[in-house]
C-alpha positions as CSV (number, residue, x, y, z in Angstrom):
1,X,-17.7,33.8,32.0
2,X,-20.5,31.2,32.6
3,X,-19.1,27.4,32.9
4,X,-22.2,26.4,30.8
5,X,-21.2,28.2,27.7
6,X,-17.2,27.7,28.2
7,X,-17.7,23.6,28.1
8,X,-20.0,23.6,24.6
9,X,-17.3,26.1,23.0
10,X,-14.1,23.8,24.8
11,X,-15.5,20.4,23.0
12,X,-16.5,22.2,19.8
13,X,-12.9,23.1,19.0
14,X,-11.7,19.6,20.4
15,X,-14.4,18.5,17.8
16,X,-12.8,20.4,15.2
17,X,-9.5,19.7,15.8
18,X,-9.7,16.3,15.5
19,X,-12.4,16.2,12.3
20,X,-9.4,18.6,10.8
21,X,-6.3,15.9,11.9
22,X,-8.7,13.5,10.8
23,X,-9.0,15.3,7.7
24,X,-5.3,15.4,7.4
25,X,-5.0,11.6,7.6
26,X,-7.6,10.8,5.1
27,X,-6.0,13.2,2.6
28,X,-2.6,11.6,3.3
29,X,-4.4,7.7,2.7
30,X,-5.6,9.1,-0.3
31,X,-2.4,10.2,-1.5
32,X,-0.4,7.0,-0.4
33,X,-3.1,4.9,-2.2
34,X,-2.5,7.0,-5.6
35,X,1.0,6.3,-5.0
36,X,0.5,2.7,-4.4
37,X,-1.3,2.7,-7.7
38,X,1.6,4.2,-9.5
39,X,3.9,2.1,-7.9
40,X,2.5,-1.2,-9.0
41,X,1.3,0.4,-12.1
42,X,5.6,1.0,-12.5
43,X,6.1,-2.6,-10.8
44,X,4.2,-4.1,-13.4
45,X,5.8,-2.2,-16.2
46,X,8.7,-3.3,-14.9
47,X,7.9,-6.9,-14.5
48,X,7.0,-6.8,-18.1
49,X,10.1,-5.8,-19.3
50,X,12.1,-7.6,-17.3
51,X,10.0,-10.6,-18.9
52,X,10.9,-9.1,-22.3
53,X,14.2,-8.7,-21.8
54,X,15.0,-12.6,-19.9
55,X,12.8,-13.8,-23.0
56,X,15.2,-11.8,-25.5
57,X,18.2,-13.0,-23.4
58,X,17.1,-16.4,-23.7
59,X,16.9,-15.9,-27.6
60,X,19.9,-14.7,-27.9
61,X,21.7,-17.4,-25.6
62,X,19.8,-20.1,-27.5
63,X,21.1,-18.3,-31.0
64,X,24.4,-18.1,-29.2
65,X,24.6,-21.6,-28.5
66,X,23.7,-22.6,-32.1
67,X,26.1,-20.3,-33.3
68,X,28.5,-21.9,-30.9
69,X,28.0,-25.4,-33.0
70,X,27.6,-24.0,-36.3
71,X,31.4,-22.5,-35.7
72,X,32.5,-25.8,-34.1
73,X,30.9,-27.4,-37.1
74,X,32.3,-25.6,-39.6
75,X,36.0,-25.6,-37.8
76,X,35.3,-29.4,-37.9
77,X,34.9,-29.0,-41.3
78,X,37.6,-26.5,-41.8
79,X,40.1,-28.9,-40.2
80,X,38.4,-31.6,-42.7
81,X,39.1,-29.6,-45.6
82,X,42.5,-28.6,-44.4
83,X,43.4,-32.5,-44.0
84,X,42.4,-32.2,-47.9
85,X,44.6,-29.7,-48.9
86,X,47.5,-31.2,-47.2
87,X,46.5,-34.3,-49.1
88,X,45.8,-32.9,-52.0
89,X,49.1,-30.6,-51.9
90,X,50.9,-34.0,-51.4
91,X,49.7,-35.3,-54.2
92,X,50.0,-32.5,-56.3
93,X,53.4,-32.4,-55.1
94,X,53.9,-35.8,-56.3
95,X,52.2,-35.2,-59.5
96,X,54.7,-32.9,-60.5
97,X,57.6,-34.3,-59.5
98,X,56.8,-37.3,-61.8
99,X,55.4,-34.5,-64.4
100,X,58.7,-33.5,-64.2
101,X,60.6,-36.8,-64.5
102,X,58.2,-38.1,-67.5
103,X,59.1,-34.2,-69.2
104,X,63.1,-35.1,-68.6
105,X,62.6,-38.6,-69.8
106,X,61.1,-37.3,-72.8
107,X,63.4,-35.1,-73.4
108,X,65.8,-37.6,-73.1
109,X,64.8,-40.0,-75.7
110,X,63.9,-37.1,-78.4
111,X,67.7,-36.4,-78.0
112,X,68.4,-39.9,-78.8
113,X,66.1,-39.9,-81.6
114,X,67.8,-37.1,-83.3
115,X,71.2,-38.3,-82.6
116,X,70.4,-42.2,-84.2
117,X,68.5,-40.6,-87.3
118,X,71.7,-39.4,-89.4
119,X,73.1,-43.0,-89.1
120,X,71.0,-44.5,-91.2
121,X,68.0,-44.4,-93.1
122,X,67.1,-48.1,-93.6
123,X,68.2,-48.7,-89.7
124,X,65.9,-45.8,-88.6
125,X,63.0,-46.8,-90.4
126,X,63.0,-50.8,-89.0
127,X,63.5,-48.8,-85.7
128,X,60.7,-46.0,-85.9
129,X,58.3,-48.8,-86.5
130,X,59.6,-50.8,-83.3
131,X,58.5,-47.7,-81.2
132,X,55.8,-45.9,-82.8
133,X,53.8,-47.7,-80.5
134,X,55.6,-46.8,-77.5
135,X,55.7,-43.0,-78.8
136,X,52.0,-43.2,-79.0
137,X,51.5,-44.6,-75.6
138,X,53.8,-41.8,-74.2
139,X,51.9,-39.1,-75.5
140,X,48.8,-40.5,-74.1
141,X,50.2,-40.5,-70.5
142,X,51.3,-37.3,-71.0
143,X,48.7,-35.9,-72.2
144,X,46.7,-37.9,-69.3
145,X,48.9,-36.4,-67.2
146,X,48.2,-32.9,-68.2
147,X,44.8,-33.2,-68.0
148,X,45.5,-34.8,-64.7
149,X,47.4,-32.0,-63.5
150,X,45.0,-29.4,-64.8
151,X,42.2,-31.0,-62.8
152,X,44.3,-31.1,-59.9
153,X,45.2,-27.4,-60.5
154,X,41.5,-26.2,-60.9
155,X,40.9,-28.2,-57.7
156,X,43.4,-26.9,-55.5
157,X,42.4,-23.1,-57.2
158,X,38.8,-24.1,-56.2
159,X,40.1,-26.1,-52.6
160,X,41.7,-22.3,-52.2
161,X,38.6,-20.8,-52.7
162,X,36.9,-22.6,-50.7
163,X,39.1,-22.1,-47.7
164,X,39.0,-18.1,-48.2
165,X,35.1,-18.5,-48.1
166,X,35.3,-20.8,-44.7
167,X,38.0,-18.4,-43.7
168,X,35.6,-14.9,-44.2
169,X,32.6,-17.1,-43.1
170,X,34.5,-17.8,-40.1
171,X,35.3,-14.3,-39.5
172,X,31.6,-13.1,-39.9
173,X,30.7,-15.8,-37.6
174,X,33.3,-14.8,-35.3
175,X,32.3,-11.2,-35.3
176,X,28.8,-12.4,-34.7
177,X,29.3,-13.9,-32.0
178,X,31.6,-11.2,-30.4
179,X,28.0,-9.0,-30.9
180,X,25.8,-11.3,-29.3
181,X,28.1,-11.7,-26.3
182,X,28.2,-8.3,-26.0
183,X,24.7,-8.2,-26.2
184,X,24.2,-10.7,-23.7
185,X,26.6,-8.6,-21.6
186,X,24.4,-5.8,-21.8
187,X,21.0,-7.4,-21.3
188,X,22.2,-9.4,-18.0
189,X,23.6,-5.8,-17.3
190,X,19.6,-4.5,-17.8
191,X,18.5,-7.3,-16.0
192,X,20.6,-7.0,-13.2
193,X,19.8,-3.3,-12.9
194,X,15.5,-4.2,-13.4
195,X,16.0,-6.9,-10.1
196,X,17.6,-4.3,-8.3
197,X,14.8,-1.8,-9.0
198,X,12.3,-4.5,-8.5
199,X,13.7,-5.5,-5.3
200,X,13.7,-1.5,-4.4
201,X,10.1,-1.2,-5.4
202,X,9.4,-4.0,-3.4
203,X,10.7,-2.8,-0.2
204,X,8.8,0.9,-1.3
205,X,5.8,-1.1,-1.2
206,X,5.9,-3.1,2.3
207,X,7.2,0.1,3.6
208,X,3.7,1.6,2.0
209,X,1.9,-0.8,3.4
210,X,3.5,-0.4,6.4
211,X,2.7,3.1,6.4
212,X,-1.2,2.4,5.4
213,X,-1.4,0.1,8.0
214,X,-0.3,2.3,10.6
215,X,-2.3,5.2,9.3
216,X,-5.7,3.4,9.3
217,X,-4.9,2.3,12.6
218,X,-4.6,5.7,13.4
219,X,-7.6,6.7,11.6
220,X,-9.5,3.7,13.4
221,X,-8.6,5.6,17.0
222,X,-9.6,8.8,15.6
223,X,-13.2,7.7,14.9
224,X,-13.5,5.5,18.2
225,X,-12.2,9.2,20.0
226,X,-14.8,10.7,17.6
227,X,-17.3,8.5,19.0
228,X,-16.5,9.3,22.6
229,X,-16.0,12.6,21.7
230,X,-19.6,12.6,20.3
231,X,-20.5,10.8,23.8
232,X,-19.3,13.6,25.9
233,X,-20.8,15.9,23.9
234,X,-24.3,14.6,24.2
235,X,-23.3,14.3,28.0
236,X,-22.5,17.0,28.3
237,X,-25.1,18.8,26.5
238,X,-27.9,17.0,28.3
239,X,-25.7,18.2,31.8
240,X,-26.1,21.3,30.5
241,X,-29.4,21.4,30.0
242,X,-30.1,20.2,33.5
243,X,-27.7,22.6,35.2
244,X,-29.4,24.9,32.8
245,X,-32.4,23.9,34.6
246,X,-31.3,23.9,38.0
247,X,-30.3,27.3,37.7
248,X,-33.6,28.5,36.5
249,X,-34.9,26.6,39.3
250,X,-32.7,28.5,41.7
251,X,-33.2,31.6,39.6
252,X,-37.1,31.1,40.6
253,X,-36.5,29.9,44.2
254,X,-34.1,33.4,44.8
255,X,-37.1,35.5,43.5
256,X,-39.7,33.7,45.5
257,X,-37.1,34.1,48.2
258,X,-36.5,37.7,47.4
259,X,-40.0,38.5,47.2
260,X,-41.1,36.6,50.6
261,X,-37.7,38.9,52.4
262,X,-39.0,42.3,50.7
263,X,-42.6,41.5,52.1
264,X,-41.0,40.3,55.7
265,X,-38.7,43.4,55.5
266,X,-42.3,45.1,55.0
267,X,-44.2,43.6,57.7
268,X,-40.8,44.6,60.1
269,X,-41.0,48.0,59.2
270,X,-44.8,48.4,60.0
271,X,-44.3,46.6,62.8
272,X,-41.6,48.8,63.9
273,X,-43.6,52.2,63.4
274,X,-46.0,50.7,66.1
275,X,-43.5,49.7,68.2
276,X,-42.2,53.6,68.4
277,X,-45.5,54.9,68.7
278,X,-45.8,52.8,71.5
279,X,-42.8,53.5,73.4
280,X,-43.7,57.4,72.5
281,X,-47.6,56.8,74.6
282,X,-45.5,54.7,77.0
283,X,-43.5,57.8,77.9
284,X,-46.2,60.1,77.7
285,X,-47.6,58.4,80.4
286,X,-45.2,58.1,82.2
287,X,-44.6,61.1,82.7
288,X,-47.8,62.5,83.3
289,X,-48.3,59.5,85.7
290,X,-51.7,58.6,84.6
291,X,-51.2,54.9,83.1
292,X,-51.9,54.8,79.8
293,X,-53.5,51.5,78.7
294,X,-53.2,51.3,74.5
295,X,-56.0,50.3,73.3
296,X,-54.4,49.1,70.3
297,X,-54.5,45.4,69.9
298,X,-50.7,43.8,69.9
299,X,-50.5,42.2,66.8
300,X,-48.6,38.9,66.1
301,X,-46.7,38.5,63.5
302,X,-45.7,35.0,61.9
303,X,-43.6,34.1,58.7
304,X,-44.2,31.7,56.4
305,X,-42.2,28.7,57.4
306,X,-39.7,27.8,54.7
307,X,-40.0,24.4,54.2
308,X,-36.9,22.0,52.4
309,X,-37.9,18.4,52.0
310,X,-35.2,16.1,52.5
311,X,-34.6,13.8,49.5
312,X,-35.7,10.5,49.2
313,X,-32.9,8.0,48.4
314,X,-34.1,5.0,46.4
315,X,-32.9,1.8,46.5
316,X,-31.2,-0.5,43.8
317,X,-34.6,-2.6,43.6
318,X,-36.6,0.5,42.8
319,X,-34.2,2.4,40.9
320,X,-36.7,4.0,38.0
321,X,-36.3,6.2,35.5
322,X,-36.6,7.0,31.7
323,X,-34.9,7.4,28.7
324,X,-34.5,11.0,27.5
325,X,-32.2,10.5,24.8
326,X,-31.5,8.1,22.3
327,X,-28.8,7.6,19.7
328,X,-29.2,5.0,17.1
329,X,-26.2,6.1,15.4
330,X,-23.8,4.9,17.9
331,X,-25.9,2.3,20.0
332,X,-26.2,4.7,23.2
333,X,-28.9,6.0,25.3
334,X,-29.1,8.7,27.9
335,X,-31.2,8.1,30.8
336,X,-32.6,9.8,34.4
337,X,-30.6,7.7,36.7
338,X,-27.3,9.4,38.0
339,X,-24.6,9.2,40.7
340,X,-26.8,10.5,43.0
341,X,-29.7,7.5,42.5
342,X,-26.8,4.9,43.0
343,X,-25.8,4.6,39.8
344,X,-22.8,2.3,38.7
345,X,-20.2,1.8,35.9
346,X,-21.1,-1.7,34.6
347,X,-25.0,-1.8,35.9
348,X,-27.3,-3.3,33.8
349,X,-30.8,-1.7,32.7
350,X,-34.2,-2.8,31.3
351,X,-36.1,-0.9,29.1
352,X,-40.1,-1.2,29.4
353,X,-42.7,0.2,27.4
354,X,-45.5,0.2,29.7
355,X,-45.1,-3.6,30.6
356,X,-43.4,-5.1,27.6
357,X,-39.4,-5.5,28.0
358,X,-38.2,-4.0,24.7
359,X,-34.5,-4.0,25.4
360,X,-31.2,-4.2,27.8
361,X,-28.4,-1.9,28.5
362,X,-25.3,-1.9,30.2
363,X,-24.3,1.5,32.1
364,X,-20.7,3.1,30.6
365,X,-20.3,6.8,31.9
366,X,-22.2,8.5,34.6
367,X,-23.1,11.9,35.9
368,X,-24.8,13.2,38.8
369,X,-27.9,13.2,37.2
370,X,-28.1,11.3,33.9
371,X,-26.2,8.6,32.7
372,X,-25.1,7.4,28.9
373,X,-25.7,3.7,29.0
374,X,-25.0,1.2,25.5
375,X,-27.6,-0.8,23.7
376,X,-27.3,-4.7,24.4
377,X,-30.2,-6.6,22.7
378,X,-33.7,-4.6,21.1
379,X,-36.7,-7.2,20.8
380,X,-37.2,-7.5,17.2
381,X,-39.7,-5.0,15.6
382,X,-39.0,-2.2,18.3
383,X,-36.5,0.7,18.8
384,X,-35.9,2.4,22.0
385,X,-37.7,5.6,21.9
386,X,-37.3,8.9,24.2
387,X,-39.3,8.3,27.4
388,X,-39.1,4.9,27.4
389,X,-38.9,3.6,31.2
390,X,-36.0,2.3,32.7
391,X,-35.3,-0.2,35.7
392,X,-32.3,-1.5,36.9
393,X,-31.6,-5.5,35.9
């Protein structure tokens, strides 16, 4: 199979190899950026709540705290009222026990009354009016007392009720605060669990990055490959052209060649023909002994020279040549100086258009015949067209 149509087909699957790995990696950036987007979409969400929830928590701590002093305020008062009672049951106490004496005093003298009255009339009469005033006086402080007692009754009853009230209120508040520990419990519980999934997400992220990083490096060597891919290519096209070229060239040189042997072969063979028909009169004289003189002209025969010209070799200070491709895409030119002109890796060229320096170039990869060669500086209000000349620096 011909070298020339093996090297185009070779880079066009390299090509497409790496446009469809290339592919590959931009489909999988694509897909880690979406995910990126969710996963900051999520962190916010997150963040969010967790905000929610440390703002709820804080509520809750703060209505905690106040429940905290209402319930030490209202055992402060509790301990207050029960310092009452206990004063109040004291006095009580004492109020009945001299309830109870002034009821057996009285008791006493009404038995004296009833025993003195049969003794006599007159006597009882002088003495009734000697203590109606102290009867009178008595009934007051016990009716005093009564009412006394009965006040202190109705307070104790509504001391008692008091204290069931502080006691249930107590209860509630007690319960209530049982609830918001609990709930306190469980939000620190939901915070806990939102840092950890935060902290998670976090480390999903840097890893993503990580992984974004990495790929666009990646991708970033791809397209440098691409561009020396696409190099080669144009190298390589442009070599094939001129071994396409050559070949024609020799193609044209073997039938020139060809033809010049087929009419040499032709001249030999008439030439031979007169060469036997004169060895045949040569023997015919011979042998009759009379000498034969041909009369028959010899004829020379001379072939075209073939003529190679040796190549010239051309010095550094008047290497020439001219631009035959150009590639404003990626900064690179293609030029008619090769290995074989003394070309070099790192040479610098100018670029003329007929005596106006337009541009430099710096020489990158080179062939036998042609070199690729990247654009340095273009004069301002010029581009480097093909056919351009070229000199080296």
């Amino acid at each position: 199979m011909d070298i020339g149509k093996i090297i185009p087909v070779i880079l066009v699957i390299i090509i497409l190899i790496i446009g469809g790995f290339a592919f590959s990696i931009y489909n999988a950036n694509n897909k880690l950026k979406e995910e990126k987007a969710k996963l900051e979409e999520e962190n916010t969400r997150l963040f969010q709540d967790r905000k929610q929830l440390q703002e709820k928590a804080t509520r809750l701590e703060k209505e905690l705290v106040d429940l905290k002093s209402r319930k030490e305020e209202v055992e402060q008062e509790l301990n207050k009222i029960q310092k009452e009672k206990e004063d109040l049951l004291s006095k009580y106490n004492e109020l009945l026990k001299e309830r109870d004496s002034l009821v057996e005093k009285l008791s006493a003298q009404q038995k004296i009354s009833v025993q003195e009255r049969p003794i006599s009339e007159g006597v009882s009469v002088q003495v009734s009016g000697g203590q109606e005033e102290y009867w009178s006086d008595l009934v007051k402080a016990k009716a005093q007392l009564e009412a006394k007692v009965d006040n202190l009754n109705k307070e104790l009853l509504d001391t008692k009720n008091k204290l069931a009230e502080l006691d249930k209120t107590n209860k509630e508040l007690e319960i209530k605060i049982d609830e918001l520990s609990k709930e306190k419990e469980r939000l620190s519980g939901e915070i806990e669990f939102k840092e950890r999934t935060l902290s998670i997400m976090s480390r999903d992220l840097v890893s993503e990055r990580e992984a974004r990083r990495t790929a666009i490096e990646e991708l970033n060597k791809l397209r440098s490959q691409n561009v020396s891919l696409k190099r080669e290519l144009v190298l390589a096209n442009k070599e094939k052209m001129q071994l396409t070229n050559n070949i024609k060239e020799v193609l044209e040189r073997k039938d020139s060649l060809e033809k010049r042997m087929a009419e040499i072969d032709r001249i030999l063979r008439e030439k031979s023909i007169t060469l036997e028909q004169l060895q045949e009169e040569f023997k015919t004289a011979v042998k009759g002994s009379t000498p034969f003189v041909s009369n028959k002209e010899t004829t020379s025969v001379q072939l075209p020279p073939i003529v190679v010209k040796p190549q010239a070799t051309a010095t550094l200070k008047n290497l020439k040549g001219e631009v035959i491709a150009v590639n404003n895409e990626e900064k690179f030119i293609i030029v008619s100086i090769g290995e074989k002109n003394g070309a070099k890796v790192g040479m610098q060229l100018v670029v003329y258009r007929g005596d106006k320096q337009i541009a430099t170039a710096e020489i990158i990869e080179i062939r036998n015949e042609i070199s690729a060669a990247d654009i340095k500086e273009v004069l301002s209000g010029y581009t480097i067209n093909k056919g351009d000349i070229v000199m080296v620096k």
